[in-house]
mmCIF file of the C-alpha atoms, coordinates in Angstrom:
data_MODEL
# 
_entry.id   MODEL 
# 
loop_
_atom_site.group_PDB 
_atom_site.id 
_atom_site.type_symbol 
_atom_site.label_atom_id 
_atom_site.label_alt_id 
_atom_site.label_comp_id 
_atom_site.label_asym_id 
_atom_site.label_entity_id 
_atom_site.label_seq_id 
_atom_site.pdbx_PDB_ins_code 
_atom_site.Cartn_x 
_atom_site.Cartn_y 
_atom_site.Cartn_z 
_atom_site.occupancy 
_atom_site.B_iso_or_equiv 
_atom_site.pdbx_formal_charge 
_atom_site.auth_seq_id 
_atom_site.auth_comp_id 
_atom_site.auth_asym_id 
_atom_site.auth_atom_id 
_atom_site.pdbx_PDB_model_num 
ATOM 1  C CA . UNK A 1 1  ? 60.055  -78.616 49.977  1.00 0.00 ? 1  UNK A CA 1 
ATOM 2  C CA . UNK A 1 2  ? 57.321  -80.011 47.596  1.00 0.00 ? 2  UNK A CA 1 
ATOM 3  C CA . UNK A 1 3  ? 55.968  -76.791 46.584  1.00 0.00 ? 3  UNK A CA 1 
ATOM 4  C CA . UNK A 1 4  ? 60.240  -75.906 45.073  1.00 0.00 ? 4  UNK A CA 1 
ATOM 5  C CA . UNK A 1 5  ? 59.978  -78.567 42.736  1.00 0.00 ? 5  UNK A CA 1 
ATOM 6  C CA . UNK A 1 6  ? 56.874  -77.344 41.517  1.00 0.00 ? 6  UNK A CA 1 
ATOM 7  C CA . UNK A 1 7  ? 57.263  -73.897 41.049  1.00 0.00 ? 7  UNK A CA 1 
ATOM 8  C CA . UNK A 1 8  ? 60.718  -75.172 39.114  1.00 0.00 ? 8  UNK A CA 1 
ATOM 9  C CA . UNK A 1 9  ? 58.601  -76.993 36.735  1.00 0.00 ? 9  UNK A CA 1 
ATOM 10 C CA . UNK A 1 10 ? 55.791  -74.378 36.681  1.00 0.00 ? 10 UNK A CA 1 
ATOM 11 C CA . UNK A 1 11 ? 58.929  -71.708 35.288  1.00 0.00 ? 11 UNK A CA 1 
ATOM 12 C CA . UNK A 1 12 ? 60.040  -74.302 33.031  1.00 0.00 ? 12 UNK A CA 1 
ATOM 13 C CA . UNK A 1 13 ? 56.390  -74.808 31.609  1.00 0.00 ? 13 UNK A CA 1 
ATOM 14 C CA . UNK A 1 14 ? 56.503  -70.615 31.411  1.00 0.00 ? 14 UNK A CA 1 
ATOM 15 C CA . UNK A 1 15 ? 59.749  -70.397 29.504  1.00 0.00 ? 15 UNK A CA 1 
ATOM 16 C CA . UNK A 1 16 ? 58.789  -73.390 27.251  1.00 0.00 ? 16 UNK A CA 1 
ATOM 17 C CA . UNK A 1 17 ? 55.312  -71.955 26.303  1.00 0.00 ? 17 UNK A CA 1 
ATOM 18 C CA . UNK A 1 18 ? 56.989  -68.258 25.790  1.00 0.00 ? 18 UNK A CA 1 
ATOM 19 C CA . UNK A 1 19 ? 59.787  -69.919 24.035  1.00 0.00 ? 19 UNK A CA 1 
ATOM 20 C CA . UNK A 1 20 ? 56.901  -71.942 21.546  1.00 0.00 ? 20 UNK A CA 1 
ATOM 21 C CA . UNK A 1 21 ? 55.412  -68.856 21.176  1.00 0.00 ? 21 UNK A CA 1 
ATOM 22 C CA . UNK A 1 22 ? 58.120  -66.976 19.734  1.00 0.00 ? 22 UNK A CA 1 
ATOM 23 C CA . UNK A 1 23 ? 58.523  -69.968 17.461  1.00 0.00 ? 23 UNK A CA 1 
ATOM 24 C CA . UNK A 1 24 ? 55.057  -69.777 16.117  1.00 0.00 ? 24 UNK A CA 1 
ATOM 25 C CA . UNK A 1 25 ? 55.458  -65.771 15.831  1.00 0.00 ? 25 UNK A CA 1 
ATOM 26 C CA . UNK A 1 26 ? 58.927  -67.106 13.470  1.00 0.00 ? 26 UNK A CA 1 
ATOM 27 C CA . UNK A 1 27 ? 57.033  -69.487 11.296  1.00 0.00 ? 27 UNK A CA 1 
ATOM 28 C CA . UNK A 1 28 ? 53.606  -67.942 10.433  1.00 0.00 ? 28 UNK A CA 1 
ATOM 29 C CA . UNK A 1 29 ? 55.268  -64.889 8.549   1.00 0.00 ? 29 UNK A CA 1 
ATOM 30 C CA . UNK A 1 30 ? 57.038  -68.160 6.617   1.00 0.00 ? 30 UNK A CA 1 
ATOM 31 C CA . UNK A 1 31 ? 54.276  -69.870 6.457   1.00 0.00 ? 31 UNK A CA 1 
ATOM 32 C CA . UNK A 1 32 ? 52.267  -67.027 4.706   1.00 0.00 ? 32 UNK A CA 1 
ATOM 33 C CA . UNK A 1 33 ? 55.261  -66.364 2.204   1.00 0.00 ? 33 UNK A CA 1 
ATOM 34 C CA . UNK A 1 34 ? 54.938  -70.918 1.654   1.00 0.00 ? 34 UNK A CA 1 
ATOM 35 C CA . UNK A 1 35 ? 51.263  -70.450 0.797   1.00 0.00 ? 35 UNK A CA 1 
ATOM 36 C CA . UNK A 1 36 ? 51.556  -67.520 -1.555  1.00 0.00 ? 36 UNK A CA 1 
ATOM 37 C CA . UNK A 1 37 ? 54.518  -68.920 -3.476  1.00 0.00 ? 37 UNK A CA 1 
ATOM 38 C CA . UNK A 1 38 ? 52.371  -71.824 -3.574  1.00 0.00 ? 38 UNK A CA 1 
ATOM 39 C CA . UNK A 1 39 ? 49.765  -70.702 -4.858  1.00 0.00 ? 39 UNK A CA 1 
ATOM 40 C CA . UNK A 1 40 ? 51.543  -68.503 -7.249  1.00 0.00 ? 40 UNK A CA 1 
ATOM 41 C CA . UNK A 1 41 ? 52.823  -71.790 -8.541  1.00 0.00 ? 41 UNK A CA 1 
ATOM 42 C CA . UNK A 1 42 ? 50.025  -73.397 -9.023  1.00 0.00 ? 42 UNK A CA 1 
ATOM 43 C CA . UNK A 1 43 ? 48.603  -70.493 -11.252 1.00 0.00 ? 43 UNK A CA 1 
ATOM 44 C CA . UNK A 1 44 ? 51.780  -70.920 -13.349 1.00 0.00 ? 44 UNK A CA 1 
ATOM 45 C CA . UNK A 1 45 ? 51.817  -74.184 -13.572 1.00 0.00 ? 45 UNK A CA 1 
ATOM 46 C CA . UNK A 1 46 ? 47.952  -73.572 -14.564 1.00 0.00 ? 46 UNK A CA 1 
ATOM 47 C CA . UNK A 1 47 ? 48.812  -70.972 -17.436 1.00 0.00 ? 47 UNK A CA 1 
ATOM 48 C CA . UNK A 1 48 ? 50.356  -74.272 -19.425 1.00 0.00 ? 48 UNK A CA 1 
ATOM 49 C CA . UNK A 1 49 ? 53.734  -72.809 -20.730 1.00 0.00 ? 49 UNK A CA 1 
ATOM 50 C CA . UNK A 1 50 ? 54.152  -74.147 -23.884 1.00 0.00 ? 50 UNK A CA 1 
ATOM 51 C CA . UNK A 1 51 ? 57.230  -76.780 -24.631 1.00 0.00 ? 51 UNK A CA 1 
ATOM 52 C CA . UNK A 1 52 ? 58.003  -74.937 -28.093 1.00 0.00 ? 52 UNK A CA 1 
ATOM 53 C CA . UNK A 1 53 ? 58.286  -71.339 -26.208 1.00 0.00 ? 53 UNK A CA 1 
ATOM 54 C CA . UNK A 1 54 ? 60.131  -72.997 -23.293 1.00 0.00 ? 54 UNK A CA 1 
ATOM 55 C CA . UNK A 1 55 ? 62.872  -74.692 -25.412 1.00 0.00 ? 55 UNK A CA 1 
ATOM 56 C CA . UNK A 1 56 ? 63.071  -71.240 -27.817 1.00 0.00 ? 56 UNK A CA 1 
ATOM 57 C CA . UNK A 1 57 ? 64.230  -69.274 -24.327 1.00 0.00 ? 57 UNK A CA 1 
ATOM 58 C CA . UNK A 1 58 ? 66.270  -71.689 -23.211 1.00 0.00 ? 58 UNK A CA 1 
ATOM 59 C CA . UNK A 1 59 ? 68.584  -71.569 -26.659 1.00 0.00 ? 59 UNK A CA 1 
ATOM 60 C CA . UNK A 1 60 ? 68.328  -68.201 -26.609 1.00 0.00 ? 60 UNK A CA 1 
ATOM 61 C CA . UNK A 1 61 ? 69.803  -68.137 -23.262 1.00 0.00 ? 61 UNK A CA 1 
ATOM 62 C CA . UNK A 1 62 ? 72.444  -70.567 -23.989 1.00 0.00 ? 62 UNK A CA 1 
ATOM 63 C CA . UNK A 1 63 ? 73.261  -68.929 -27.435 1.00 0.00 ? 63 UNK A CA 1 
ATOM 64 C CA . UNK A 1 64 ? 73.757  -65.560 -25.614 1.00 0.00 ? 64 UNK A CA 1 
ATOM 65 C CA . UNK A 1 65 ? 75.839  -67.217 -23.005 1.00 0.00 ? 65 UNK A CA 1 
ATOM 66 C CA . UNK A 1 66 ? 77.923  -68.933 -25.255 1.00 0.00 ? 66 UNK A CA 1 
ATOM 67 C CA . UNK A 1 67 ? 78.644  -65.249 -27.105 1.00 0.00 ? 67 UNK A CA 1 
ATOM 68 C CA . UNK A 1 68 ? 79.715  -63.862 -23.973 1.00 0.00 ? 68 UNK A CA 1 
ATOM 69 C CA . UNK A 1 69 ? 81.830  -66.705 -22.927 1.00 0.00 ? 69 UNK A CA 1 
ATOM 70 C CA . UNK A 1 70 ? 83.666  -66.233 -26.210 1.00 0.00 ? 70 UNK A CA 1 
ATOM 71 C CA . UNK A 1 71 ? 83.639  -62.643 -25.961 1.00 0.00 ? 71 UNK A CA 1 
ATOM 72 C CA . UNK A 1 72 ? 84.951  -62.822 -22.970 1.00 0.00 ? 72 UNK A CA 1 
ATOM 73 C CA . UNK A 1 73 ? 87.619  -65.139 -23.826 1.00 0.00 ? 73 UNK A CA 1 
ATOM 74 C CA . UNK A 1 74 ? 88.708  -63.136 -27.116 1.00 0.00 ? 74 UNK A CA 1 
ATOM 75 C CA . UNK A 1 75 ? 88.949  -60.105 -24.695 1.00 0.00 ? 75 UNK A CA 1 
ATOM 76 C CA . UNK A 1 76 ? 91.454  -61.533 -22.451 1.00 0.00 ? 76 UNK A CA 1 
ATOM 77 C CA . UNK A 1 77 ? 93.653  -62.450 -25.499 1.00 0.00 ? 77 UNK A CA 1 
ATOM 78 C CA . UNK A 1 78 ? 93.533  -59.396 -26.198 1.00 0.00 ? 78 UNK A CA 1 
ATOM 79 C CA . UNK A 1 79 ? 94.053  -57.821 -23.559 1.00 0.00 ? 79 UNK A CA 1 
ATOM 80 C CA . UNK A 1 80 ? 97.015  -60.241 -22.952 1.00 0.00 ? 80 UNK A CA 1 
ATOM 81 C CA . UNK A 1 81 ? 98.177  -59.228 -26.777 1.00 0.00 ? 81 UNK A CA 1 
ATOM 82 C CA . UNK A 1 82 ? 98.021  -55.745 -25.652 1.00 0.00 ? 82 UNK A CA 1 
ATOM 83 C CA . UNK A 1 83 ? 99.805  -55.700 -22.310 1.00 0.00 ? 83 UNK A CA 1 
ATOM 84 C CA . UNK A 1 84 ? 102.761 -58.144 -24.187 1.00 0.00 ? 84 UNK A CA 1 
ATOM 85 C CA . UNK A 1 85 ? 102.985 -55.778 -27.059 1.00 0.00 ? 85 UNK A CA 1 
ATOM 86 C CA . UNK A 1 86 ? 103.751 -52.663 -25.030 1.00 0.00 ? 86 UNK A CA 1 
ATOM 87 C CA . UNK A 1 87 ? 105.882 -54.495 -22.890 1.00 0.00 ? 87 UNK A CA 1 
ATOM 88 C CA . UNK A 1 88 ? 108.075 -55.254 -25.879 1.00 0.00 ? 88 UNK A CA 1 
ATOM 89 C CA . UNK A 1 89 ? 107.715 -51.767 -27.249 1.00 0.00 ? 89 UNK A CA 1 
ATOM 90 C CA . UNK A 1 90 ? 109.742 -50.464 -23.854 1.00 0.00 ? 90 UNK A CA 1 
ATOM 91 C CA . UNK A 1 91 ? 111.900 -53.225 -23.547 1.00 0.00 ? 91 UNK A CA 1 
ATOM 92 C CA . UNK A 1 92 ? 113.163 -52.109 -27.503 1.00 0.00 ? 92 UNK A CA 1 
ATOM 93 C CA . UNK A 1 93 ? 113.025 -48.432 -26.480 1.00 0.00 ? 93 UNK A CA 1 
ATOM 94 C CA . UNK A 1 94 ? 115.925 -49.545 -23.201 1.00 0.00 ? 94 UNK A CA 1 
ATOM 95 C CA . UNK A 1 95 ? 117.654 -50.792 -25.962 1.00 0.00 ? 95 UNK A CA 1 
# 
């Protein structure tokens, strides 16, 4: 009867270490991508970005997003304009 707890714990041990080393076969792909991005960060934090060009793309960015927002916002207006004009054109036209 000893030797039924044993092998119990024995199969347990089995599944636990096969179970780890599916885990480890998981991370070290991740692990890899971790380190490159990483070190790919560290050579771009390296190249020393300068503040000027940094705060030049970022009003750039918000200058063209504020364009399309209002583009965007004239358009349905427009659109709206549209749609309300030719509904009044048939409503005259039932007349």
């Amino acid at each position: 009867m000893s030797s039924q707890p044993t092998s119990s714990i024995e199969e347990r041990l089995v599944a636990a270490a096969d179970h780890l080393d599916g885990l480890v076969a998981k991370i070290s792909p991740v692990q890899r991508d971790v380190q490159k991005v990483l070190m790919e960060f560290r050579e771009f934090q390296g190249s020393h970005v300068k503040k000027e060009d940094h705060d030049q793309v970022r009003s750039d960015y918000e200058k063209v997003l504020k364009e399309k927002r209002e583009q965007e916002r004239q358009g349905v207006k427009k659109e709206d304009y549209e749609r309300l004009r030719s509904e009044y054109k048939a409503s005259e036209k039932d007349r």
